[in-house]
C-alpha positions, 0 to 999 in steps of 0.5 A: 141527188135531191133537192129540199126546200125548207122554210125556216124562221131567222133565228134557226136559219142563224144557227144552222149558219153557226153550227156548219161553220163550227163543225167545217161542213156547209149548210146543206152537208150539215144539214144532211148529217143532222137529217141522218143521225136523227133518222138512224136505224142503230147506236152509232159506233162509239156508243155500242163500244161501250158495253160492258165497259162499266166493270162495277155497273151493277146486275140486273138482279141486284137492281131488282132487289132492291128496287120494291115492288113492281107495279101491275102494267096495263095490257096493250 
């Protein structure tokens, strides 16, 4: 396993110190749990279960409509 070193100013280091006390985790595991949720490649679990779980969610169609007229984009 790695080691960082990472220099932080009092006030951040206070809540890093709060947060992995919240949550039971040490600092480095809280750390290191921040580190992967932000690096993440996908939704998370609890967020891909929810699809299509808004039965009155309105079609993509029906938004169209009445959204106006869309507006010439910019080549890229």
């Amino acid at each position: 396993m790695a080691q960082v070193t990472l220099y932080l100013d009092g006030e951040t280091v206070e809540r890093v110190r709060r947060a992995a006390r919240a949550s039971g985790l040490s600092q480095s595991r809280w750390l290191a749990q921040l580190v992967r949720e932000k690096t993440a490649r996908e939704w998370p679990a609890v967020v891909r279960e929810m699809a299509g779980s808004w039965g009155d969610f309105s079609e993509a169609e029906e938004i169209r409509r009445t959204a106006g007229k869309e507006v010439a984009r910019e080549p890229l």
